[in-house]
C-alpha positions in Angstrom: -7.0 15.6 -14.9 -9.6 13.4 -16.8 -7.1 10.9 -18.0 -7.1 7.6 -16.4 -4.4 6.7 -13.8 -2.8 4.3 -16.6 -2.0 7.6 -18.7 -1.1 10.3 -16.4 2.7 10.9 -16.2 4.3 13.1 -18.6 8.0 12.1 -19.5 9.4 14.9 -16.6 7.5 13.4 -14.4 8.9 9.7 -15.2 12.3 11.1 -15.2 12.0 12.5 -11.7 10.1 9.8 -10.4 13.2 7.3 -11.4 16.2 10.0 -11.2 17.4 9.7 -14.6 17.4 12.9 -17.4 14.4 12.7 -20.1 17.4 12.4 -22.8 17.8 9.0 -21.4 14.0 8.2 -21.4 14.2 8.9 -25.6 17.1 7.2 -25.9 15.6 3.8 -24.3 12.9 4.7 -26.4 14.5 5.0 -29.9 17.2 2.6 -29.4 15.3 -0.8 -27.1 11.6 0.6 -27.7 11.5 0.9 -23.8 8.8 3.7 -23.9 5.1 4.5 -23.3 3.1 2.1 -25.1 0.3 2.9 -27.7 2.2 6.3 -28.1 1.1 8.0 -31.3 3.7 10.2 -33.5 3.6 13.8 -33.0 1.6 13.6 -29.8 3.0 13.9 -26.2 4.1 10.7 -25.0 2.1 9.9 -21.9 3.4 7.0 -19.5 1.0 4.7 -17.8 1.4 2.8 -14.8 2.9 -0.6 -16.4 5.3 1.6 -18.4 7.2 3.3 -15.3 7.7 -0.1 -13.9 9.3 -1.9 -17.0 11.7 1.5 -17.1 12.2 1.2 -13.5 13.3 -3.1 -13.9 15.7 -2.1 -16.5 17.3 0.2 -14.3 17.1 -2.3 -11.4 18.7 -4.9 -14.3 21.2 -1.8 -15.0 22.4 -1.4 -11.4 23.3 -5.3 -10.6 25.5 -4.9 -13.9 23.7 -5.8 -16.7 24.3 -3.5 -20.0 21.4 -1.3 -21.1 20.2 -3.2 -23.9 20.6 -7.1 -22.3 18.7 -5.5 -19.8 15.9 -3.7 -22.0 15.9 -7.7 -23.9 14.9 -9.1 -20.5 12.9 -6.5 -19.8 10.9 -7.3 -23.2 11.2 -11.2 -23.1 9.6 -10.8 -19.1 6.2 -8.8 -20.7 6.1 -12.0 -23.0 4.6 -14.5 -21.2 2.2 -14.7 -17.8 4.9 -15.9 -14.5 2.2 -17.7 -12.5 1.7 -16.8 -8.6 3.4 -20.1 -7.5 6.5 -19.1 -9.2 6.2 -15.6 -7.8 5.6 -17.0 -3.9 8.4 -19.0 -4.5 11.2 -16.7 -5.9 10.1 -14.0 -3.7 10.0 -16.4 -0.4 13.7 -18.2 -1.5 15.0 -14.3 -2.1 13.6 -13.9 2.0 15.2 -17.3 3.5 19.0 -16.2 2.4 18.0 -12.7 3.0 19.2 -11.2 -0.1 17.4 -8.0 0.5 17.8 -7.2 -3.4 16.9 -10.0 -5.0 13.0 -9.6 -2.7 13.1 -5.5 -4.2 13.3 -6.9 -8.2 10.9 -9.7 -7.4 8.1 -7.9 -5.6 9.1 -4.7 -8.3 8.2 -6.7 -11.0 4.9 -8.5 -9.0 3.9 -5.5 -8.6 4.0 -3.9 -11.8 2.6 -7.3 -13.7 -0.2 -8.1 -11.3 -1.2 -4.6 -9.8 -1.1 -3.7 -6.4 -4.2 -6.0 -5.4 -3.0 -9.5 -6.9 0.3 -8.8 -6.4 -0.7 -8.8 -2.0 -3.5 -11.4 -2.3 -1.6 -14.3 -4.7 2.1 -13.0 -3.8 2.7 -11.1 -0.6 0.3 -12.7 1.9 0.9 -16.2 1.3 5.1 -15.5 1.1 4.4 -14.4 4.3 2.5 -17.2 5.5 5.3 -19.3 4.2 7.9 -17.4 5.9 6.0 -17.5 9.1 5.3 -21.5 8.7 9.2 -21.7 8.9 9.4 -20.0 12.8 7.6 -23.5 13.5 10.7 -25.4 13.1 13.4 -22.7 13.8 12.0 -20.0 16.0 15.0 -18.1 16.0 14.0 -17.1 11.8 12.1 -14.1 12.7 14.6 -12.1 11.2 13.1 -13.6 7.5 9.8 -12.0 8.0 10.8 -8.7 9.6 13.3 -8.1 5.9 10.1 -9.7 4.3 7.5 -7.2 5.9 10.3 -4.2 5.8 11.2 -5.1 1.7 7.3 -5.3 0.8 7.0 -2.0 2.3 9.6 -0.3 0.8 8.1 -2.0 -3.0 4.6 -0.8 -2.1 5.9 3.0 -1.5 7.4 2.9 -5.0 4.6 1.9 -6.9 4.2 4.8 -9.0 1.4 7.0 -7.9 -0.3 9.0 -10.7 -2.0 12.9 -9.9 -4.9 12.2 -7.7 -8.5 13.1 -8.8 -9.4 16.5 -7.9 -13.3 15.2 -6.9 -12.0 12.5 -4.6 -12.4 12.2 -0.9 -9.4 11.7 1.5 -9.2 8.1 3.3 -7.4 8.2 6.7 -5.5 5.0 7.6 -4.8 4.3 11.1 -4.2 1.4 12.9 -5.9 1.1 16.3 -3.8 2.1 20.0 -1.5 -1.0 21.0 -1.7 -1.9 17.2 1.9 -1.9 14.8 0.4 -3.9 12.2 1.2 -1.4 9.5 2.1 -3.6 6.4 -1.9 -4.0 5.4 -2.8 -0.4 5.5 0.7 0.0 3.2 -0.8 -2.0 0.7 -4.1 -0.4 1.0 -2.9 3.0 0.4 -0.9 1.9 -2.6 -3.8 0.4 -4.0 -5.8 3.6 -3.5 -3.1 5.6 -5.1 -3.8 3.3 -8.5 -7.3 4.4 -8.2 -6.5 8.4 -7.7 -7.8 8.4 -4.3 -5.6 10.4 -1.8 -5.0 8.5 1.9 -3.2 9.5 4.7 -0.9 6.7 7.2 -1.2 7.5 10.2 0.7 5.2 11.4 1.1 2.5 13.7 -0.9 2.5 17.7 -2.6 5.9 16.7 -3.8 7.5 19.9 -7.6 8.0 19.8 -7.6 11.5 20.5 -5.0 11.7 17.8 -7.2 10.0 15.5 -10.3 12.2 16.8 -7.6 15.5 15.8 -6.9 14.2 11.9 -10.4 13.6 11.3 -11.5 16.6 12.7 -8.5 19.0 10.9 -8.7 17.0 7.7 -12.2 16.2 7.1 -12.1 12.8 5.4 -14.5 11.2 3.7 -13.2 8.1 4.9 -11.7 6.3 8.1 -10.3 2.8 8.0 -9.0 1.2 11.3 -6.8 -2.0 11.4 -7.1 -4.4 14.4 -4.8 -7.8 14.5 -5.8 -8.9 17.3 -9.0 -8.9 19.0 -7.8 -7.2 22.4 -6.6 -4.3 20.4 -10.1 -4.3 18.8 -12.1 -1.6 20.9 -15.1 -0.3 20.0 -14.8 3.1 21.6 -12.4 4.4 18.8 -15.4 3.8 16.4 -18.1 5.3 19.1 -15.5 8.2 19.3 -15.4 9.0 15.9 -19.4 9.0 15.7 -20.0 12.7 15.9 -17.8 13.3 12.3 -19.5 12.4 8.9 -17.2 10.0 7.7 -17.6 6.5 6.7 -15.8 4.0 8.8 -14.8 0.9 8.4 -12.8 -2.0 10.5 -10.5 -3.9 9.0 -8.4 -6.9 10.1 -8.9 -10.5 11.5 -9.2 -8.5 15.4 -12.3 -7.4 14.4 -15.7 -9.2 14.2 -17.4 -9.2 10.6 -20.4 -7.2 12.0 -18.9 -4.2 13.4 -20.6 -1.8 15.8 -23.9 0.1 13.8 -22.8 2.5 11.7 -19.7 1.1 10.6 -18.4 -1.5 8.2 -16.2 -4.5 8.2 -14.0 -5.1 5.0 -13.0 -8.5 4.9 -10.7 -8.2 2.1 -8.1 -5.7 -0.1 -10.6 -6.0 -3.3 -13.6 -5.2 -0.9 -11.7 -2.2 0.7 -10.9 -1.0 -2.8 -14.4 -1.5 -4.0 -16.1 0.6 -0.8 -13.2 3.2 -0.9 -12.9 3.9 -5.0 -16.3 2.9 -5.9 -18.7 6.1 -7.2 -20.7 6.9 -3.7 -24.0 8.5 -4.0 -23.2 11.9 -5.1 -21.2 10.4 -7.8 -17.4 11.2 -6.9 -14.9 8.3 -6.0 -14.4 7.4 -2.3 -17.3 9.7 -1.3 -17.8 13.8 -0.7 -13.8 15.6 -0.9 -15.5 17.7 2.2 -18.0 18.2 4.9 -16.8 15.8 7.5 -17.9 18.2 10.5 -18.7 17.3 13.8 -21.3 17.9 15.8 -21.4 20.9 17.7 -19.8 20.7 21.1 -19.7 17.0 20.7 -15.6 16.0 20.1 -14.4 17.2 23.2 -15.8 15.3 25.2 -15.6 11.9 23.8 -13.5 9.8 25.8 -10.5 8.1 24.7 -9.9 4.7 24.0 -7.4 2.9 26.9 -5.7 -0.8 26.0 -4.0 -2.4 28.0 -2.0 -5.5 27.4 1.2 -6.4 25.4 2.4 -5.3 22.1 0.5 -7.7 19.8 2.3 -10.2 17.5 4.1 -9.1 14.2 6.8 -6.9 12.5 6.2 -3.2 13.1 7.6 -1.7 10.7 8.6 2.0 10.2 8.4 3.5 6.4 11.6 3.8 4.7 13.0 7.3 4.5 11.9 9.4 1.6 8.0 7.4 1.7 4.7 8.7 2.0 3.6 7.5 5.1 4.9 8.0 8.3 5.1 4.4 11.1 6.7 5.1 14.3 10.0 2.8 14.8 9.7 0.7 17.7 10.5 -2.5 19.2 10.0 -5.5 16.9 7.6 -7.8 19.2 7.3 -11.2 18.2 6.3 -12.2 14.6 2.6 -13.9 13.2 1.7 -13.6 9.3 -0.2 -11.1 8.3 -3.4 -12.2 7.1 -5.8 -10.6 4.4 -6.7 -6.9 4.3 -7.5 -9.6 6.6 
Protein backbone atom coordinates (compact mmCIF):
# COMPACT_ATOMS: atom_id res chain seq x y z
CA UNK A 1 0.00 0.00 0.00
CA UNK A 2 1.56 3.34 -0.91
CA UNK A 3 -0.53 5.41 1.35
CA UNK A 4 0.98 6.77 4.45
CA UNK A 5 0.42 5.03 7.84
CA UNK A 6 -1.83 8.24 8.79
CA UNK A 7 -4.33 7.06 5.83
CA UNK A 8 -4.51 3.40 5.73
CA UNK A 9 -7.59 1.98 7.47
CA UNK A 10 -10.66 1.65 5.61
CA UNK A 11 -13.98 2.08 7.71
CA UNK A 12 -14.19 -2.10 8.15
CA UNK A 13 -11.13 -2.08 9.32
CA UNK A 14 -11.91 0.77 12.04
CA UNK A 15 -15.01 -1.06 12.94
CA UNK A 16 -13.22 -4.27 13.75
CA UNK A 17 -10.40 -2.76 15.20
CA UNK A 18 -12.89 -0.99 18.01
CA UNK A 19 -15.83 -3.76 17.88
CA UNK A 20 -18.55 -1.63 16.87
CA UNK A 21 -20.72 -2.08 13.23
CA UNK A 22 -19.68 0.53 10.41
CA UNK A 23 -23.45 1.84 10.72
CA UNK A 24 -22.31 3.31 13.91
CA UNK A 25 -19.00 4.74 12.38
CA UNK A 26 -21.55 6.96 9.77
CA UNK A 27 -23.75 7.72 12.29
CA UNK A 28 -20.93 9.45 14.61
CA UNK A 29 -19.99 10.82 11.51
CA UNK A 30 -23.16 12.51 10.28
CA UNK A 31 -24.61 13.29 13.49
CA UNK A 32 -21.11 14.68 16.02
CA UNK A 33 -18.65 14.91 12.81
CA UNK A 34 -16.62 12.09 14.68
CA UNK A 35 -15.14 10.80 11.31
CA UNK A 36 -11.90 10.67 9.18
CA UNK A 37 -10.67 14.08 8.73
CA UNK A 38 -9.89 15.83 5.38
CA UNK A 39 -12.47 13.22 3.90
CA UNK A 40 -13.67 14.35 0.41
CA UNK A 41 -17.40 13.60 -0.83
CA UNK A 42 -17.91 10.76 -2.99
CA UNK A 43 -14.48 9.21 -2.20
CA UNK A 44 -13.81 6.36 0.33
CA UNK A 45 -13.32 7.56 3.63
CA UNK A 46 -9.92 6.62 4.81
CA UNK A 47 -9.09 6.77 8.68
CA UNK A 48 -5.64 7.86 9.87
CA UNK A 49 -4.05 7.12 12.92
CA UNK A 50 -5.35 10.37 15.09
CA UNK A 51 -8.89 9.54 13.84
CA UNK A 52 -9.16 5.80 15.32
CA UNK A 53 -8.02 7.19 18.65
CA UNK A 54 -10.61 10.14 19.00
CA UNK A 55 -13.36 7.19 17.93
CA UNK A 56 -11.78 4.96 20.36
CA UNK A 57 -11.97 8.08 23.52
CA UNK A 58 -15.49 8.48 22.74
CA UNK A 59 -16.20 5.07 23.21
CA UNK A 60 -13.94 4.96 26.33
CA UNK A 61 -16.18 8.39 27.33
CA UNK A 62 -19.32 6.04 26.29
CA UNK A 63 -18.49 3.11 28.56
CA UNK A 64 -17.98 5.16 32.01
CA UNK A 65 -21.54 6.53 31.14
CA UNK A 66 -21.42 9.42 29.28
CA UNK A 67 -24.13 9.88 26.29
CA UNK A 68 -22.76 9.64 22.75
CA UNK A 69 -22.92 13.15 21.93
CA UNK A 70 -21.47 14.77 25.52
CA UNK A 71 -18.98 12.41 24.77
CA UNK A 72 -18.27 13.27 20.99
CA UNK A 73 -18.37 17.34 22.63
CA UNK A 74 -15.41 16.31 24.79
CA UNK A 75 -14.03 14.49 22.48
CA UNK A 76 -13.96 17.79 20.04
CA UNK A 77 -13.33 20.46 22.84
CA UNK A 78 -10.02 17.84 23.90
CA UNK A 79 -8.50 18.25 19.99
CA UNK A 80 -8.92 22.08 20.82
CA UNK A 81 -6.17 23.00 22.59
CA UNK A 82 -2.37 21.55 23.27
CA UNK A 83 -2.59 19.56 27.21
CA UNK A 84 1.10 20.17 28.15
CA UNK A 85 3.39 17.05 29.35
CA UNK A 86 3.36 18.33 33.03
CA UNK A 87 -0.39 17.97 33.05
CA UNK A 88 -0.16 14.61 31.37
CA UNK A 89 2.72 13.20 34.04
CA UNK A 90 0.51 14.40 36.48
CA UNK A 91 -3.03 13.01 35.72
CA UNK A 92 -1.59 9.92 34.56
CA UNK A 93 0.81 9.49 37.83
CA UNK A 94 -2.39 10.69 40.38
CA UNK A 95 -4.64 7.94 38.16
CA UNK A 96 -1.42 5.29 39.30
CA UNK A 97 -1.18 6.39 43.30
CA UNK A 98 -5.10 5.43 43.88
CA UNK A 99 -4.73 2.75 41.46
CA UNK A 100 -7.71 3.50 39.40
CA UNK A 101 -6.64 1.20 36.62
CA UNK A 102 -9.23 3.05 34.25
CA UNK A 103 -8.66 6.38 34.77
CA UNK A 104 -4.33 5.45 33.73
CA UNK A 105 -6.18 3.48 30.28
CA UNK A 106 -8.09 7.06 29.13
CA UNK A 107 -5.10 9.03 30.12
CA UNK A 108 -2.22 7.23 28.45
CA UNK A 109 -5.23 6.52 25.37
CA UNK A 110 -5.46 9.91 24.86
CA UNK A 111 -1.32 10.67 25.37
CA UNK A 112 -0.90 8.46 23.02
CA UNK A 113 -3.09 9.42 20.31
CA UNK A 114 -2.17 13.42 20.76
CA UNK A 115 1.55 13.04 21.20
CA UNK A 116 2.44 9.74 19.09
CA UNK A 117 3.96 6.86 20.37
CA UNK A 118 7.49 8.61 20.79
CA UNK A 119 6.52 11.77 22.91
CA UNK A 120 3.94 10.19 24.51
CA UNK A 121 7.07 7.56 26.35
CA UNK A 122 9.74 10.28 26.42
CA UNK A 123 7.58 13.43 28.08
CA UNK A 124 4.76 11.06 29.61
CA UNK A 125 5.53 7.48 30.35
CA UNK A 126 9.17 7.59 31.52
CA UNK A 127 9.08 10.35 33.86
CA UNK A 128 5.38 9.01 35.49
CA UNK A 129 7.40 6.23 36.08
CA UNK A 130 10.28 7.91 37.66
CA UNK A 131 7.73 9.62 39.69
CA UNK A 132 6.06 6.56 40.74
CA UNK A 133 9.32 4.94 41.52
CA UNK A 134 10.57 8.23 43.65
CA UNK A 135 7.53 7.35 45.95
CA UNK A 136 9.02 3.53 46.99
CA UNK A 137 11.71 5.96 48.75
CA UNK A 138 9.35 6.91 51.35
CA UNK A 139 6.94 3.86 51.44
CA UNK A 140 8.67 0.81 50.03
CA UNK A 141 5.72 -1.24 50.38
CA UNK A 142 4.18 1.06 46.97
CA UNK A 143 5.47 -1.30 44.48
CA UNK A 144 2.25 -2.29 43.62
CA UNK A 145 1.81 1.57 41.81
CA UNK A 146 4.40 0.84 39.32
CA UNK A 147 3.73 -2.82 38.57
CA UNK A 148 -0.39 -1.35 37.51
CA UNK A 149 1.72 1.52 36.00
CA UNK A 150 4.13 -0.70 33.83
CA UNK A 151 1.15 -3.37 33.29
CA UNK A 152 -1.57 -0.31 32.14
CA UNK A 153 1.21 1.33 29.70
CA UNK A 154 1.47 -1.96 28.21
CA UNK A 155 -1.85 -2.79 27.62
CA UNK A 156 -2.21 1.23 25.95
CA UNK A 157 0.91 0.63 23.75
CA UNK A 158 -0.73 -2.81 22.32
CA UNK A 159 -3.76 -0.67 21.24
CA UNK A 160 -2.28 1.85 19.45
CA UNK A 161 -3.71 1.24 16.17
CA UNK A 162 -1.28 -0.45 13.83
CA UNK A 163 -1.84 0.43 10.07
CA UNK A 164 -0.86 -2.56 7.10
CA UNK A 165 2.81 -2.77 7.21
CA UNK A 166 5.02 -1.94 4.10
CA UNK A 167 5.44 -4.70 1.85
CA UNK A 168 9.41 -3.59 1.25
CA UNK A 169 10.23 -3.42 4.95
CA UNK A 170 12.57 -5.57 6.89
CA UNK A 171 11.49 -7.49 10.17
CA UNK A 172 13.05 -6.12 13.53
CA UNK A 173 13.41 -8.84 16.28
CA UNK A 174 13.01 -7.58 19.84
CA UNK A 175 14.47 -9.52 22.59
CA UNK A 176 15.51 -8.77 25.82
CA UNK A 177 18.77 -10.39 26.84
CA UNK A 178 18.79 -14.03 29.38
CA UNK A 179 18.07 -12.95 33.15
CA UNK A 180 16.44 -9.85 31.57
CA UNK A 181 12.28 -9.05 32.22
CA UNK A 182 12.52 -5.56 31.32
CA UNK A 183 9.94 -5.78 28.62
CA UNK A 184 8.04 -2.33 28.82
CA UNK A 185 10.84 -0.46 26.54
CA UNK A 186 10.88 -2.96 23.77
CA UNK A 187 6.67 -2.49 24.08
CA UNK A 188 7.05 0.91 23.25
CA UNK A 189 9.54 0.36 20.63
CA UNK A 190 7.49 -2.01 18.72
CA UNK A 191 4.49 0.28 18.82
CA UNK A 192 6.49 2.98 17.60
CA UNK A 193 7.68 0.82 14.70
CA UNK A 194 4.20 -0.18 13.89
CA UNK A 195 3.50 3.81 13.24
CA UNK A 196 6.22 3.66 10.78
CA UNK A 197 4.96 0.33 8.87
CA UNK A 198 7.80 -1.61 10.02
CA UNK A 199 6.90 -5.17 11.20
CA UNK A 200 8.73 -6.43 14.74
CA UNK A 201 8.58 -9.43 16.54
CA UNK A 202 8.62 -9.64 20.94
CA UNK A 203 10.28 -12.02 21.89
CA UNK A 204 9.84 -11.61 25.08
CA UNK A 205 11.35 -11.33 28.28
CA UNK A 206 15.10 -13.48 29.36
CA UNK A 207 15.21 -14.85 25.68
CA UNK A 208 17.57 -17.82 25.73
CA UNK A 209 20.48 -17.29 23.31
CA UNK A 210 20.12 -20.26 21.37
CA UNK A 211 16.46 -19.25 21.21
CA UNK A 212 17.48 -15.95 19.89
CA UNK A 213 20.17 -17.67 17.51
CA UNK A 214 16.74 -20.04 16.23
CA UNK A 215 14.37 -16.67 15.37
CA UNK A 216 17.08 -15.00 13.60
CA UNK A 217 18.04 -17.89 11.74
CA UNK A 218 14.06 -19.04 10.82
CA UNK A 219 12.93 -15.53 10.31
CA UNK A 220 15.72 -13.68 8.67
CA UNK A 221 15.44 -10.18 10.07
CA UNK A 222 16.90 -7.35 8.97
CA UNK A 223 17.22 -6.27 12.29
CA UNK A 224 18.00 -7.43 16.03
CA UNK A 225 17.64 -5.10 19.01
CA UNK A 226 18.63 -6.49 22.54
CA UNK A 227 17.62 -4.77 25.80
CA UNK A 228 19.96 -4.88 28.89
CA UNK A 229 18.95 -3.05 32.40
CA UNK A 230 21.40 -3.87 34.09
CA UNK A 231 25.01 -4.29 33.32
CA UNK A 232 25.41 -8.04 34.70
CA UNK A 233 22.70 -9.01 32.31
CA UNK A 234 24.76 -7.21 29.54
CA UNK A 235 26.86 -10.08 27.84
CA UNK A 236 28.56 -9.76 24.96
CA UNK A 237 28.43 -13.30 23.82
CA UNK A 238 24.68 -12.89 22.62
CA UNK A 239 26.00 -10.21 20.23
CA UNK A 240 29.26 -12.44 19.22
CA UNK A 241 26.62 -15.26 18.83
CA UNK A 242 24.58 -13.60 16.46
CA UNK A 243 27.82 -12.55 14.27
CA UNK A 244 27.52 -15.20 11.60
CA UNK A 245 23.73 -13.79 10.49
CA UNK A 246 23.48 -10.56 8.30
CA UNK A 247 21.54 -8.54 10.46
CA UNK A 248 22.03 -5.27 12.02
CA UNK A 249 22.32 -5.30 15.77
CA UNK A 250 21.89 -2.99 18.10
CA UNK A 251 22.04 -2.76 22.23
CA UNK A 252 19.81 -0.97 23.84
CA UNK A 253 19.31 -0.06 27.58
CA UNK A 254 21.28 1.75 30.36
CA UNK A 255 23.09 -2.13 31.05
CA UNK A 256 24.91 -1.57 28.11
CA UNK A 257 27.98 0.64 27.44
CA UNK A 258 27.51 3.34 24.60
CA UNK A 259 30.23 1.66 22.46
CA UNK A 260 29.10 -1.69 22.02
CA UNK A 261 31.23 -4.62 20.83
CA UNK A 262 32.42 -3.93 16.79
CA UNK A 263 29.91 -4.49 14.64
CA UNK A 264 27.08 -3.47 16.55
CA UNK A 265 25.34 -0.36 17.67
CA UNK A 266 24.15 1.25 20.83
CA UNK A 267 20.76 3.32 20.65
CA UNK A 268 20.74 5.61 23.41
CA UNK A 269 17.30 6.73 22.93
CA UNK A 270 13.42 5.71 21.43
CA UNK A 271 13.80 8.68 18.59
CA UNK A 272 17.39 7.23 17.76
CA UNK A 273 16.05 3.55 17.62
CA UNK A 274 13.27 4.81 15.41
CA UNK A 275 15.59 6.77 13.23
CA UNK A 276 18.17 3.57 12.72
CA UNK A 277 15.23 1.12 12.42
CA UNK A 278 12.59 3.19 9.94
CA UNK A 279 15.21 5.29 8.34
CA UNK A 280 15.73 4.42 4.31
CA UNK A 281 19.05 1.97 4.52
CA UNK A 282 21.19 1.82 1.63
CA UNK A 283 19.23 -0.09 -0.79
CA UNK A 284 16.50 2.26 -0.20
CA UNK A 285 13.73 0.28 1.73
CA UNK A 286 12.76 1.14 5.40
CA UNK A 287 14.48 -0.75 8.25
CA UNK A 288 16.87 -2.44 5.80
CA UNK A 289 16.73 -5.56 3.14
CA UNK A 290 12.97 -7.66 3.93
CA UNK A 291 15.54 -10.88 3.32
CA UNK A 292 18.87 -12.40 3.08
CA UNK A 293 19.75 -12.67 6.71
CA UNK A 294 21.75 -16.13 6.21
CA UNK A 295 24.35 -17.44 8.11
CA UNK A 296 27.41 -18.58 7.41
CA UNK A 297 27.78 -21.97 6.43
CA UNK A 298 28.37 -24.42 9.21
CA UNK A 299 28.90 -21.55 11.48
CA UNK A 300 25.39 -21.37 14.06
CA UNK A 301 25.80 -24.57 15.52
CA UNK A 302 28.43 -24.20 17.11
CA UNK A 303 28.26 -20.87 18.72
CA UNK A 304 28.11 -21.17 22.30
CA UNK A 305 25.45 -19.88 24.40
CA UNK A 306 25.33 -17.17 26.56
CA UNK A 307 25.24 -18.37 30.61
CA UNK A 308 24.13 -15.44 33.45
CA UNK A 309 24.24 -16.01 36.50
CA UNK A 310 22.91 -13.87 39.26
CA UNK A 311 19.41 -12.68 40.50
CA UNK A 312 16.48 -11.56 38.57
CA UNK A 313 17.30 -7.88 37.92
CA UNK A 314 15.26 -4.96 39.31
CA UNK A 315 11.76 -4.00 37.77
CA UNK A 316 8.17 -5.11 36.83
CA UNK A 317 8.16 -7.98 34.36
CA UNK A 318 5.38 -7.81 32.86
CA UNK A 319 3.43 -10.31 30.67
CA UNK A 320 1.24 -8.90 27.50
CA UNK A 321 -2.27 -8.72 28.07
CA UNK A 322 -4.33 -11.47 26.38
CA UNK A 323 -5.44 -10.80 22.91
CA UNK A 324 -1.73 -8.51 22.26
CA UNK A 325 0.84 -8.90 19.75
CA UNK A 326 3.64 -9.80 21.58
CA UNK A 327 4.21 -12.59 23.73
CA UNK A 328 6.28 -11.89 27.78
CA UNK A 329 6.54 -14.84 29.83
CA UNK A 330 4.58 -14.34 33.33
CA UNK A 331 6.83 -14.62 36.17
CA UNK A 332 7.68 -13.51 39.45
CA UNK A 333 7.53 -9.70 39.97
CA UNK A 334 11.18 -8.96 41.45
CA UNK A 335 11.68 -5.87 42.97
CA UNK A 336 10.87 -2.53 41.21
CA UNK A 337 13.48 0.42 39.63
CA UNK A 338 12.12 2.99 36.80
CA UNK A 339 12.59 2.36 33.64
CA UNK A 340 14.80 4.58 32.09
CA UNK A 341 14.96 5.81 28.27
CA UNK A 342 14.83 3.40 25.31
CA UNK A 343 17.35 4.05 27.93
Amino acid sequence: MGSPAGSAWTAGQVARHLGIAESTLRSWHRRYGIGPQGSEPGRYRRYGEEDVARLRRMLDLIGLGMLASEAARTVQDGDSGPVSAERDVADLVAAARVSDTERCRIVLDSVLSRRGVVEAWEEVCRPALVAVDADQRIDPDCMDIEHGLSWAMIGALHRVPRPPVSPDAALVLLACVEAEHHTLPLAALSAALAGHRIPARMLGAATPTPSLVRAVRDTAPGAVVLWAQCPDTAVPEVLRALQPYSARRYTAGPGWPPAPPAGARHLASLREAIDALAGPSRNGRPGGRRSGAKPARGRAASVPAASVPGPSVPGPSVPAPSGGTSASPVGKLPPSGPVRSLQ
